[in-house]
Structure formats: C-alpha cells, structure tokens
C-alpha positions in Angstrom: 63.7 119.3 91.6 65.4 116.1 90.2 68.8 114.6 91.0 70.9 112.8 87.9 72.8 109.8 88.6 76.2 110.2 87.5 78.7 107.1 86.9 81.1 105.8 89.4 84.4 107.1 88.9 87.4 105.3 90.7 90.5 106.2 90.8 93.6 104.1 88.7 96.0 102.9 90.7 99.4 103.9 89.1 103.0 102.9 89.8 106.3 103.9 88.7 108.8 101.4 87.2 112.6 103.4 88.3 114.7 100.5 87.8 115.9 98.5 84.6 117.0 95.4 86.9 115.2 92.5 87.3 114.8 92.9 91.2 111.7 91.8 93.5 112.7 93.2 96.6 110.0 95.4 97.5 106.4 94.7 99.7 104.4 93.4 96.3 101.1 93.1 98.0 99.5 95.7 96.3 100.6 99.3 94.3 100.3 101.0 97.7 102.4 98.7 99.4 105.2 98.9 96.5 105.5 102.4 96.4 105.0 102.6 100.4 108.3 99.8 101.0 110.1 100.0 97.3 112.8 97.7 98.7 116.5 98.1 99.6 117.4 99.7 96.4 114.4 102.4 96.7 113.3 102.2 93.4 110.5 99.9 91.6 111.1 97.2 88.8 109.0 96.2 86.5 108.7 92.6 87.6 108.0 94.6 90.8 105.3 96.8 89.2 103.6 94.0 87.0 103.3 91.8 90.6 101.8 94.1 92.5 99.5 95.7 89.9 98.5 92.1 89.6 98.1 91.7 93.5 96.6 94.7 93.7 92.2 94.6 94.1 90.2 96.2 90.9 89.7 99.7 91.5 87.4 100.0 88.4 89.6 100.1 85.6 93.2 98.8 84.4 95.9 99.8 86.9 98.6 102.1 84.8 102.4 101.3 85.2 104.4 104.0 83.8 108.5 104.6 82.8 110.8 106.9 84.8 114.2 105.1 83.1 116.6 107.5 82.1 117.7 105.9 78.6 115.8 104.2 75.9 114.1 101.0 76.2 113.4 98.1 75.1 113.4 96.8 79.0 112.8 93.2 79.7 112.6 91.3 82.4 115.4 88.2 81.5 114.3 85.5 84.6 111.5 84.4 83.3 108.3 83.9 85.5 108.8 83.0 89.2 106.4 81.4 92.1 105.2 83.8 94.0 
C-alpha cells in the first residue's frame, strides 16, 4: 500500500480594516499582533492592515485584508507614506 504526497496547504493570514481614518496606533508587527492590540480606538486601519500584512512572515500565499466599513468607499489613506 502506497502513500500520495499531497501539497502544502498554509493558512492566509487575514485582517480586518474597521476604520476609515488614517490611524497607526495599533502593535503592527505582524496580522496577529494587529488584531491581538488594535490600538486605543479598537479598530484596524488600513495603513494599519497594509503595515502589518507587510511585517507579517509569508505564510505561503498573499495575506488577505478585507472591509468591514459601514458606507461606501473609495477609502484612502491621505498622509502619504511614513518611516516606519
């Protein structure tokens, strides 16, 4: 009897953008670390999400950072880039 190798799978890390201000606040060392200590407001940014998706180690695949914004969009961050 024979065993078949099957691909890795890896889960996505995925985050939660809550906000439509343009706050960095929150622990942006990684996604786990955002949505573990969101910051004083308690709720995730995009600038937020987009730093610590980009903070945050390959898992396998592209990290996913979806909208929970009550209102339509377009959202945009209005500071420009910052040091980190």
């Amino acid at each position: 009897m024979g065993f078949e190798h099957l691909e890795d799978r890896c889960l996505l890390a995925t985050i939660v953008v809550g906000s439509t201000t343009d706050l960095a606040d929150g622990n942006t060392g990684s996604i786990a670390a955002l949505v573990a200590s969101p910051g004083g407001d308690g709720v995730i940014s995009l600038r937020e999400a987009i730093t610590a998706a980009n903070n945050t180690p390959n898992s396998g695949g592209p990290d996913e950072i979806q909208f929970a914004i009550p209102g339509a969009g377009p959202h945009v961050i209005s500071q420009g880039q910052r040091a980190l």
